[in-house]
TORRO-490585 format. One record per atom (N, C-alpha, C, CB): x, y, z; residue in one letter. Coordinates in steps of 0.05 Angstrom, whole numbers, plus 5000, padded with zeros to 4 digits. Glycine has a CB too. Layout:
! TORRO-490585
XYZA ...
! end
This chain:
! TORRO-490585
299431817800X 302231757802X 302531457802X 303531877828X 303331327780X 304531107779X 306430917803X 305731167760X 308131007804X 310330977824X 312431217830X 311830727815X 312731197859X 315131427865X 316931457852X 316431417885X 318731627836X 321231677834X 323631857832X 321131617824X 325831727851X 327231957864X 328032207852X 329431877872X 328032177823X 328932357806X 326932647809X 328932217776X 323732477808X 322332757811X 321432827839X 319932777793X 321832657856X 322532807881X 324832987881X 322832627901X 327133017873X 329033167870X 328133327855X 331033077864X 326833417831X 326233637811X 324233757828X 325133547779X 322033657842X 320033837860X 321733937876X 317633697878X 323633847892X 324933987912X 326434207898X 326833797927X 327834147881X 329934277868X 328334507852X 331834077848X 325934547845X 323634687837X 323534907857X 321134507835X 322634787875X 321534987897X 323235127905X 320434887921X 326235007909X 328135187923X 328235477901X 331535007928X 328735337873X 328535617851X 326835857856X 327335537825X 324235787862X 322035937863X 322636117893X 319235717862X 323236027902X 323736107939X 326736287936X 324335737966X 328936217911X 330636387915X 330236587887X 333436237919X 326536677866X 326936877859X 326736707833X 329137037870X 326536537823X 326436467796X 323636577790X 327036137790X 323436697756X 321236817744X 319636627754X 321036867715X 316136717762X 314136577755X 312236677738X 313236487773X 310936687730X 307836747728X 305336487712X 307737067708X 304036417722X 301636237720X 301036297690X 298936307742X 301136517682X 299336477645X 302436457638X 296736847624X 304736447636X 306836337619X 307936077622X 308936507619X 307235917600X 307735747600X 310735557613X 306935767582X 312535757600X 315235687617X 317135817647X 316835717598X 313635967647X 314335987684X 311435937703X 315536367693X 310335827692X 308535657701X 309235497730X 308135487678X 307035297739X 307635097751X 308234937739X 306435037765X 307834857722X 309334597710X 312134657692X 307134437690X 311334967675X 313335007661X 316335097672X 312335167646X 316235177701X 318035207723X 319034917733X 316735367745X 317634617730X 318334397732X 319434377711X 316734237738X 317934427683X 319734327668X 322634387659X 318734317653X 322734647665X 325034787669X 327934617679X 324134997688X 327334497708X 328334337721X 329434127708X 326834277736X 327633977697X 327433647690X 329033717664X 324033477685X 328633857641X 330033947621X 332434047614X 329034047615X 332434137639X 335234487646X 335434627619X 339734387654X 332234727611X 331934947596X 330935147604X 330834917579X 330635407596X 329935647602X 326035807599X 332035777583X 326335887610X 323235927611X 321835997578X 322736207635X 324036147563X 323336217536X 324235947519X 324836507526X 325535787523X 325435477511X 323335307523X 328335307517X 322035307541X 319435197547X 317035327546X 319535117567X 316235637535X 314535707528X 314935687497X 314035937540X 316835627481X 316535577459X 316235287451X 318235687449X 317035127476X 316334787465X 313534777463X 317434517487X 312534937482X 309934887489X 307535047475X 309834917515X 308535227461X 306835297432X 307235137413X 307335567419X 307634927409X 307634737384X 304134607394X 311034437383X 302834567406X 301234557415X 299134767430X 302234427423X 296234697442X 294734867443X 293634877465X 293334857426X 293235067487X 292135057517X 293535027529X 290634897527X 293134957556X 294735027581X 296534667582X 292235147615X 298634657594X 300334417611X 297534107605X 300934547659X 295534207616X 293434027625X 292333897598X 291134177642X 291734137575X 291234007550X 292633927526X 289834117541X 295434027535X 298033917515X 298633717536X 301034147505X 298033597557X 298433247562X 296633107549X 297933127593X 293633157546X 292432977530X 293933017501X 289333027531X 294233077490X 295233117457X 297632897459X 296733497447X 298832737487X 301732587482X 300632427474X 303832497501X 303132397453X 302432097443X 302231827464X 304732027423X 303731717480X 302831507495X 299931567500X 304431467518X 298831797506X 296431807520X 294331777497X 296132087538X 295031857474X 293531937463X 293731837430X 293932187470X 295831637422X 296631647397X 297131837378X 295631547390X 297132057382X 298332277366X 300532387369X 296932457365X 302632367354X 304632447359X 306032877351X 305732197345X 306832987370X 308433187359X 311133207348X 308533317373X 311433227325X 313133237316X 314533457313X 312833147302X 313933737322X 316633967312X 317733977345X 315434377296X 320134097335X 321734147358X 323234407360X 323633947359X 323734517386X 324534687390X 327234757369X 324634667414X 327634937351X 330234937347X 332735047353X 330334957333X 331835127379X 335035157398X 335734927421X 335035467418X 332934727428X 334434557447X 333234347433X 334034577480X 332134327417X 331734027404X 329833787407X 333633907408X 328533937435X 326233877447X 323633897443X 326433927462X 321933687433X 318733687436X 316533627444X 318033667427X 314433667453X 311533637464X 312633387476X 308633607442X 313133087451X 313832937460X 315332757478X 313932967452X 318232937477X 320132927497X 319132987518X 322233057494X 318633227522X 317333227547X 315333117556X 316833387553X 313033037553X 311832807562X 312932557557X 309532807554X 314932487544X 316132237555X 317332217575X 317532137543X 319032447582X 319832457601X 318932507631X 321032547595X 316632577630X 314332627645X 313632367655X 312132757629X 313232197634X 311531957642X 313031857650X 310031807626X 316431827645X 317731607654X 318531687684X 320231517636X 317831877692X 318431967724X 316431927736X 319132247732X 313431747723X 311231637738X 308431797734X 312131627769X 309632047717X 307532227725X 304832197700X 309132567727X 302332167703X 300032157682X 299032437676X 297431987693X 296832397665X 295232697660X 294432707679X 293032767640X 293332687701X 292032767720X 293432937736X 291132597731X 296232757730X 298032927757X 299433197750X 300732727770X 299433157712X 299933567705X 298533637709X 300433727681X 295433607711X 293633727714X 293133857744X 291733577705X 294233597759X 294433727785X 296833877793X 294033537803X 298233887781X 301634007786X 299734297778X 305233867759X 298734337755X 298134577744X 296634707764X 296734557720X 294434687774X 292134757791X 292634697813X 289934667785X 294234597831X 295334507862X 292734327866X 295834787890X 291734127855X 289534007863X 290133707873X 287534017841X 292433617875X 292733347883X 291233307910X 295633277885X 288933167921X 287833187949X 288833057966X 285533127953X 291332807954X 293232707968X 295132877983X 294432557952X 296333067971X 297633267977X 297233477993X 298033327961X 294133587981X 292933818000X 293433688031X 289233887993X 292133378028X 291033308053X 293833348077X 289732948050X 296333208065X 298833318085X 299733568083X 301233168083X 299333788074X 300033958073X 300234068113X 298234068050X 302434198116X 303234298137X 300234478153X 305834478128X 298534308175X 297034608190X 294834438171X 298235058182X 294834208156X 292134028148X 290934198118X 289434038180X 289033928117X 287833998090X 286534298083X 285633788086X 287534368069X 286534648049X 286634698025X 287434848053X 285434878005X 285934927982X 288635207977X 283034977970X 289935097955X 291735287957X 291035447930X 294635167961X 292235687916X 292035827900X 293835787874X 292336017913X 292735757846X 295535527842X 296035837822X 295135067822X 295436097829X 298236227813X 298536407833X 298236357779X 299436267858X 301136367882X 303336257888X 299936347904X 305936417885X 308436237881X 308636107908X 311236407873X 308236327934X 308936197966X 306635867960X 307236498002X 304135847950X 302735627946X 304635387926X 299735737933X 305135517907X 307035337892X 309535157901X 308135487876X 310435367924X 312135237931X 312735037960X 313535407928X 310235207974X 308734877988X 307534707982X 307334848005X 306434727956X 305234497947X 307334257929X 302934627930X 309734417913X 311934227903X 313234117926X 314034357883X 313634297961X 315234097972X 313933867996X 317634247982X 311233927996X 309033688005X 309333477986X 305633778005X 308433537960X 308833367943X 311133137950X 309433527920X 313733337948X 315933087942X 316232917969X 319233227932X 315433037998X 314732898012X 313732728010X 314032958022X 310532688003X 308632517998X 310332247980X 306032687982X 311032287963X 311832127934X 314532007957X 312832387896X 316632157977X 318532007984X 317631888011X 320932157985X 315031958019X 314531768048X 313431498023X 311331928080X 312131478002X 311431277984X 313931117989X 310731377953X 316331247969X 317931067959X 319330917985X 319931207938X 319531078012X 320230928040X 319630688044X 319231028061X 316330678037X 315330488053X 315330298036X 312830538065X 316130288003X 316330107995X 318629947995X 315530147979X 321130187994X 323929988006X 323329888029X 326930148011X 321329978059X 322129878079X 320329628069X 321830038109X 318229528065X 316429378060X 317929008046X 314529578038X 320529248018X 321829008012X 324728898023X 322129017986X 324329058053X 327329028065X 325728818081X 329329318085X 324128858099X 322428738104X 321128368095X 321228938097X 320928398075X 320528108056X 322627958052X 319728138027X 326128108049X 327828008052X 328527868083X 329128168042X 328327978102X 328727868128X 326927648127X 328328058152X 324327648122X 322027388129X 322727178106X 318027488126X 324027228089X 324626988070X 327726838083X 325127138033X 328827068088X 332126978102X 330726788131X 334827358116X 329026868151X 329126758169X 327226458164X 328426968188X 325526488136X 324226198131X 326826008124X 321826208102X 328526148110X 330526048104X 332525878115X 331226178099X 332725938143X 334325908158X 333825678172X 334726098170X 336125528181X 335725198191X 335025208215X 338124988191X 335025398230X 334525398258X 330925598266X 337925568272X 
! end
């Protein structure tokens, strides 16, 4: 993870609540996946518009990130032709919410150890095509990523006061 951002702290949250009120899952479909249930979110497409973005490509979430082009210089070019969306898009949009290959990879498989480690009741492995696991693991997650982005506003609220008080004539 690059840097926190609020947007996909909101899509993990907003993720999990889906899953918790009954949205499809299952682990071998791509657009009800763990990630394909994020992407769902981030896109506001349907599980059969993200199992079809995601056959333009080959393997699971983890090996259609390597295939992005930023990552990878290769670009996908077809697109869905009901939402217009491809491989591409979505890993751009992926990346611009901070996220790398490592971290679909870990979104996919619940393997972030950052994450495991706060998980509620301490570090464990979770089951990653267990939805109750899925969905403590997307809302540790957005925890983790928003105690991040805290401490960096408090850090530069912080820098502001010690520059104001160098500042100051007295």
């Amino acid at each position: 993870m690059k840097t926190p951002d609020i947007r996909l702290i909101d899509a993990l949250r907003t993720t999990a609540k889906k899953l918790k009120e009954g949205a499809f899952y299952a682990w071998g479909h791509h657009g009800a996946c763990n990630c394909g249930n994020l992407i769902q979110t981030l896109t506001h497409t349907t599980k059969e518009e993200v199992q079809k973005i995601a056959f333009q490509g080959n393997g699971e979430w983890s090996d259609l990130a390597c295939s992005f082009g930023e990552w990878s210089n290769e670009n996908q070019t077809e697109y869905c032709e009901n939402t217009g969306i491809n491989l591409d898009t979505i890993f751009s949009q992926l990346s611009s919410l901070g996220l790398t290959q490592e971290d679909i990879h870990n979104i996919e498989y619940l393997e972030d150890r950052e994450v495991l480690r706060k998980l509620p009741g301490g570090m464990r492995y979770l089951n990653r095509n267990d939805r109750n696991d899925v969905i403590l693991y997307f809302e540790t997650y957005a925890n983790v990523l928003e105690e991040k982005l805290l401490s960096t506003i408090e850090l530069n609220i912080n820098e502001l006061l010690m520059e104001k008080a160098e500042s100051s004539p007295c």
